[in-house]
C-alpha positions as CSV (number, residue, x, y, z in Angstrom):
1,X,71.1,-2.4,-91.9
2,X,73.7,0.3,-91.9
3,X,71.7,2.8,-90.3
4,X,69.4,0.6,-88.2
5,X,66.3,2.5,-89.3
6,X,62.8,1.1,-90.6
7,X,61.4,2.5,-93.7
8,X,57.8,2.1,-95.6
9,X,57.1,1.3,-98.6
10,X,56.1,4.8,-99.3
11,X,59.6,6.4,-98.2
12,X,61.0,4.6,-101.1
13,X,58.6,4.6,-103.5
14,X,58.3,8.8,-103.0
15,X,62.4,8.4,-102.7
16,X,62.6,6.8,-106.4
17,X,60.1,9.2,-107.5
18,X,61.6,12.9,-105.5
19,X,65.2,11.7,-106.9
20,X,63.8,11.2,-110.6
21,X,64.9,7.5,-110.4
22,X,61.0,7.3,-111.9
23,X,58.9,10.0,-113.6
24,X,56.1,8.0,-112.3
25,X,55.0,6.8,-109.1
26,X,53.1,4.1,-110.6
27,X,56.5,2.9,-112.3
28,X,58.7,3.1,-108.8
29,X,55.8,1.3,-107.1
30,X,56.2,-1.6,-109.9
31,X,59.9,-1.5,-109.4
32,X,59.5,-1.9,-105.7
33,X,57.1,-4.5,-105.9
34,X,60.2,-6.7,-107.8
35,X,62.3,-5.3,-104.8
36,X,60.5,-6.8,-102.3
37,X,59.8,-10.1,-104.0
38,X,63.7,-10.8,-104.1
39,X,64.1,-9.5,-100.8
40,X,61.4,-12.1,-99.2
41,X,63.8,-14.8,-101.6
42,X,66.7,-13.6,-99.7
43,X,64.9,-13.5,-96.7
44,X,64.0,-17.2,-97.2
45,X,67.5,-18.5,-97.8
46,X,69.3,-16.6,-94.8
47,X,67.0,-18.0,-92.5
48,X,67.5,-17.5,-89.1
49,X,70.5,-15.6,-90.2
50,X,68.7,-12.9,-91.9
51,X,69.8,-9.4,-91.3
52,X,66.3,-7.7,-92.2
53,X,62.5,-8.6,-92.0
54,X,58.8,-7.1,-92.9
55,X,56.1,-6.0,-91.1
56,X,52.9,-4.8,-92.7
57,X,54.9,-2.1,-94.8
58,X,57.9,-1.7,-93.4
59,X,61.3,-2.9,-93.6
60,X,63.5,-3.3,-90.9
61,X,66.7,-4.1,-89.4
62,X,66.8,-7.3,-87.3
63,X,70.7,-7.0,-86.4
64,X,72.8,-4.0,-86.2
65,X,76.0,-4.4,-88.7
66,X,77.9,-4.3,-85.5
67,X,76.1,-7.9,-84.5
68,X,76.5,-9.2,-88.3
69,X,80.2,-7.9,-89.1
70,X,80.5,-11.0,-91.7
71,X,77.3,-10.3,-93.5
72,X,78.1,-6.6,-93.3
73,X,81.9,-6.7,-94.7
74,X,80.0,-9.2,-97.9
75,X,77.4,-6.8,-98.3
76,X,79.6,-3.3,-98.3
77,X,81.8,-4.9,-101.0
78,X,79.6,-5.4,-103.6
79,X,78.6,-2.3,-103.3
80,X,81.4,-1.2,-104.5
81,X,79.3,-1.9,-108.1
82,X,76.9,0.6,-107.3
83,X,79.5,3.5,-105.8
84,X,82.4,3.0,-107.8
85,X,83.8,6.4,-106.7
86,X,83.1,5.0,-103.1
87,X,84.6,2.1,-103.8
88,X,87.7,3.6,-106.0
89,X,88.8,5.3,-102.5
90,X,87.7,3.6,-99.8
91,X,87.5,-0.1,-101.2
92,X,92.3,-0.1,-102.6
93,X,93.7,-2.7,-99.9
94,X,92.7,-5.6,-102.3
95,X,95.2,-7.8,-100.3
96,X,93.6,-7.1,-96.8
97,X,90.2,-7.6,-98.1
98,X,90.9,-10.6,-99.4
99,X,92.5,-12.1,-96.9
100,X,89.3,-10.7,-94.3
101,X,87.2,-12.9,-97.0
102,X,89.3,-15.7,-97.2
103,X,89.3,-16.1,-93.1
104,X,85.7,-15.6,-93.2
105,X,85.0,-18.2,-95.7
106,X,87.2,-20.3,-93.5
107,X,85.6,-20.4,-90.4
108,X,82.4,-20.3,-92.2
109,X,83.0,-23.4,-94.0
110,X,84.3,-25.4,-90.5
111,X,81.0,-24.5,-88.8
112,X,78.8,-26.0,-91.7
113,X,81.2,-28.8,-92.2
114,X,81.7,-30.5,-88.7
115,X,84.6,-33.4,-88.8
116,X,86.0,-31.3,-91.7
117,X,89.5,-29.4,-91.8
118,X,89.5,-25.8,-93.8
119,X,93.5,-24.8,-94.4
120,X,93.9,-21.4,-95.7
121,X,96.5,-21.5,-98.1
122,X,96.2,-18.5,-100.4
123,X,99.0,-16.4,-100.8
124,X,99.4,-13.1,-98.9
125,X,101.9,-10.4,-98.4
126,X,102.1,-11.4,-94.8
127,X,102.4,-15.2,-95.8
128,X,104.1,-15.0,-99.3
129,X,104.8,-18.8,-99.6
130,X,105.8,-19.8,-103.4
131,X,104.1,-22.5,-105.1
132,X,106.3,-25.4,-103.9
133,X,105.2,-24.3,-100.3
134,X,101.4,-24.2,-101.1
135,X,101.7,-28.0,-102.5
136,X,103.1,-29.6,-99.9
137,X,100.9,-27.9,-97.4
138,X,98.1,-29.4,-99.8
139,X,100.1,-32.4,-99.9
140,X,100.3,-32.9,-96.3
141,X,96.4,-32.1,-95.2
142,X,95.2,-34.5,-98.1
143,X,98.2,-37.4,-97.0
144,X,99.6,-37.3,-100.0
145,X,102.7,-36.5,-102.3
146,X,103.8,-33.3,-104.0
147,X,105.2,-34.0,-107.5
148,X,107.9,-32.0,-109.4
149,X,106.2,-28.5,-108.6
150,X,109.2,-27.1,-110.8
151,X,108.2,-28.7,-114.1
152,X,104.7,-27.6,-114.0
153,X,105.1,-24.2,-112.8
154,X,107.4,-20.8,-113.8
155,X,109.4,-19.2,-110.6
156,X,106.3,-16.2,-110.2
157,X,103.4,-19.1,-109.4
158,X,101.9,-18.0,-106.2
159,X,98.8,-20.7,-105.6
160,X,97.8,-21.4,-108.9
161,X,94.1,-20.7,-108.0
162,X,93.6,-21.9,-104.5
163,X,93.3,-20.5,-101.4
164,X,91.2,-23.0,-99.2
165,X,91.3,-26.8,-98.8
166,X,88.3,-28.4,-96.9
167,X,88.9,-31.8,-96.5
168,X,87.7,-34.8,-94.3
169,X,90.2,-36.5,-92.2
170,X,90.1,-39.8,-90.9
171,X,92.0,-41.6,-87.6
172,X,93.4,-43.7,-89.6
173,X,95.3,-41.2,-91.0
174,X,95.6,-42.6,-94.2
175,X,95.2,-40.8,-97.9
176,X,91.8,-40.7,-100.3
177,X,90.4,-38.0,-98.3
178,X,87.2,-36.2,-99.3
179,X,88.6,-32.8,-100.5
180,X,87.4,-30.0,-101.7
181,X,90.0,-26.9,-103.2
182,X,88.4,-23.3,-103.2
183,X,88.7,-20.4,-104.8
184,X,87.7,-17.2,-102.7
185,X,87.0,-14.1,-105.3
186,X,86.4,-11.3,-103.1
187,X,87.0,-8.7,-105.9
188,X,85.9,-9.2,-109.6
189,X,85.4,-13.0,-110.0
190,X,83.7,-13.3,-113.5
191,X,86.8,-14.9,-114.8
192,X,88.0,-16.3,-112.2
193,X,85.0,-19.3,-112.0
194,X,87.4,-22.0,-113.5
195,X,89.8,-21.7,-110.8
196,X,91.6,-23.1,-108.9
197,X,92.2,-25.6,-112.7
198,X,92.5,-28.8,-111.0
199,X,94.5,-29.6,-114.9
200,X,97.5,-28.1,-113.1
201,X,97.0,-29.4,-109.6
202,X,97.4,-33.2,-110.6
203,X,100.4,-32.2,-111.9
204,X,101.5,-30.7,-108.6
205,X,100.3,-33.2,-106.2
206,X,100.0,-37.2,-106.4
207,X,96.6,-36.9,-105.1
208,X,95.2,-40.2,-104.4
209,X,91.5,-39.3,-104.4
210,X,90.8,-36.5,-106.9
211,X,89.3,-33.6,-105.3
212,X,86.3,-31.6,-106.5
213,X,86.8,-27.1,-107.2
214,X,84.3,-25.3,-105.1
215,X,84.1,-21.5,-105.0
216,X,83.1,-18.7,-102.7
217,X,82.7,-15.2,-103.2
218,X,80.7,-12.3,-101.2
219,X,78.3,-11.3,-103.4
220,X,75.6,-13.0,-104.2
221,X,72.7,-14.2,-107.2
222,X,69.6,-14.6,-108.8
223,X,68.7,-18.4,-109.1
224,X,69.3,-18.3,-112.8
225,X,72.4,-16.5,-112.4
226,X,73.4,-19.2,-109.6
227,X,72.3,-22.0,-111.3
228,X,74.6,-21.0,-114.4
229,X,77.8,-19.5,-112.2
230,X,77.5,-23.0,-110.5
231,X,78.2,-24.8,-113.9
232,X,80.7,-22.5,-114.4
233,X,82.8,-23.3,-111.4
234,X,81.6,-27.1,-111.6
235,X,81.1,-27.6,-108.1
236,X,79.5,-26.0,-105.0
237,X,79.1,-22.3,-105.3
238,X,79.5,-20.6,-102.0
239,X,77.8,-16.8,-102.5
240,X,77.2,-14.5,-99.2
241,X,74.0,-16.2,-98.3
242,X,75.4,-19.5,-98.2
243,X,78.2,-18.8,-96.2
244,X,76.5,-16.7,-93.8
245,X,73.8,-18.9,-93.1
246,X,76.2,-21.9,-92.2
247,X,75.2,-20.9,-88.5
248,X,71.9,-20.1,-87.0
249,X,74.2,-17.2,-84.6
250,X,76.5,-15.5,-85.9
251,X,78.6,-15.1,-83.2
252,X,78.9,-18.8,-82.7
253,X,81.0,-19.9,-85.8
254,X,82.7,-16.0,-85.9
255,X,85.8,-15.9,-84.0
256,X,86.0,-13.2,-81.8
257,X,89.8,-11.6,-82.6
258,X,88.0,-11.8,-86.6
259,X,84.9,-9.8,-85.7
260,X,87.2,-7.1,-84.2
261,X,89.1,-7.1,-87.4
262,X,86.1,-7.2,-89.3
263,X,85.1,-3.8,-87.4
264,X,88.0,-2.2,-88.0
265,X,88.2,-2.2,-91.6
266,X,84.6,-1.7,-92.1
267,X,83.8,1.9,-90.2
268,X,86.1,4.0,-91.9
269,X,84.2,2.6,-95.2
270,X,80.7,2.8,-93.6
271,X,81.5,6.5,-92.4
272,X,81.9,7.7,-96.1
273,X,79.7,5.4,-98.0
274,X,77.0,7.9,-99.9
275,X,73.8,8.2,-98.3
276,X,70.5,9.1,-100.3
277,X,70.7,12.8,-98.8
278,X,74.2,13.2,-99.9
């Protein structure tokens, strides 16, 4: 995708071998055979959003990264994993990428959920609203009350765990509002799945419908490994293919002033990321 070039099957199967990734071919054509199966499983749940597709023995790119910024800011993160020297220089502004993954996730989440609201609400250095702030914005979407924020919370509280409410407002404009209250882990998130601890919440709003935790992160799973991270948050799991697939076109649920920023912070990343040549 990053280079927009199609490759065989036998350019990476003699790559795995000529790099002594495999001392056999046999074994790197094994190997690849897993590769591809996981590939046509990702294939399957982007859809019409998928960024890659096969023909015969090739792979190739369907969209350049410039035409998929989203995808490609997800996918250049976690591969920060794989290049942690990479990632150790190019990947430091953890505020500015998480606030990039946070305004995906929230114009993501309004183009899957027509009729529903998405509030950011995560704490930033540009927005550095305390906890008392962050409730009664919550307060207010969800028309309800904040409760003694104080008592439940020490002076260095940011957000206690949430940066997104998607919630479903009526014309009535009344409370018990279907509500959701996401965490967005754009870094490491393994500890992170119990957040935002909706434990603490009640005690910071009077909600009168009690909302459900939902997460979103831009890296993305095995089934088993979904299936489990899922309990873990206990409630929707939003990986990169689920939030990138909320559209059939990109470009329609991607603002345009986001996509810009999106660019920005991703070539100077792209331009030093290790190729196999390197």
């Amino acid at each position: 995708m990053f280079d927009g070039e199609t490759v065989t099957d036998s350019n990476i199967i003699d790559a795995l071998f000529e790099n002594h990734v495999y001392d056999s071919q046999d074994f790197a054509r094994d190997f690849f055979d897993n590769v591809l199966r996981e590939l046509n499983r990702r294939s399957v749940c982007l859809g019409k959003a998928a960024v890659f597709e096969r023909e015969s023995s090739h792979l190739k790119p369907t969209k350049s990264w410039e035409d998929a910024p989203a995808y490609a800011f997800c996918l250049l993160i976690s591969l920060a994993e794989l290049y942690p020297a990479w990632a150790k220089k190019q990947l430091t502004n953890y505020s500015q990428q998480g606030e990039l993954f946070e305004l995906i996730t929230e114009a993501a989440l309004k183009d899957a959920f027509p009729g529903w609201e998405a509030c950011r609400v995560g704490w930033a250095p540009g927005k550095p609203e305390k906890l008392q702030k962050v409730a009664e914005t919550v307060a207010k979407c969800l028309r309800d009350s904040v409760l003694d924020v104080s008592k439940w919370a020490d002076g260095a509280a940011q957000d206690a765990g949430l940066d997104i409410v998607l919630y479903r407002p009526f014309s009535d404009e009344r409370c018990s509002l279907p509500a959701y209250l996401f965490q967005c882990a754009s870094g490491a998130y393994e500890n992170k799945f119990h957040t935002p601890n909706l434990g603490i919440w009640e005690k910071l709003v009077d909600f009168s419908s009690r909302p459900r935790k939902a997460f979103a992160t831009p890296y993305t799973f095995d089934e088993k490994s979904f299936r489990i991270n899922s309990n873990k948050v206990r409630g929707p799991l939003f990986d990169r293919y689920r939030l990138i697939v909320s559209s059939k076109e990109e470009k329609d649920w991607l603002p345009s002033p986001l996509s810009l920023k999106l660019s920005k912070w991703i070539k100077p990343k792209l331009s030093k990321l290790p190729r196999l040549t390197d």
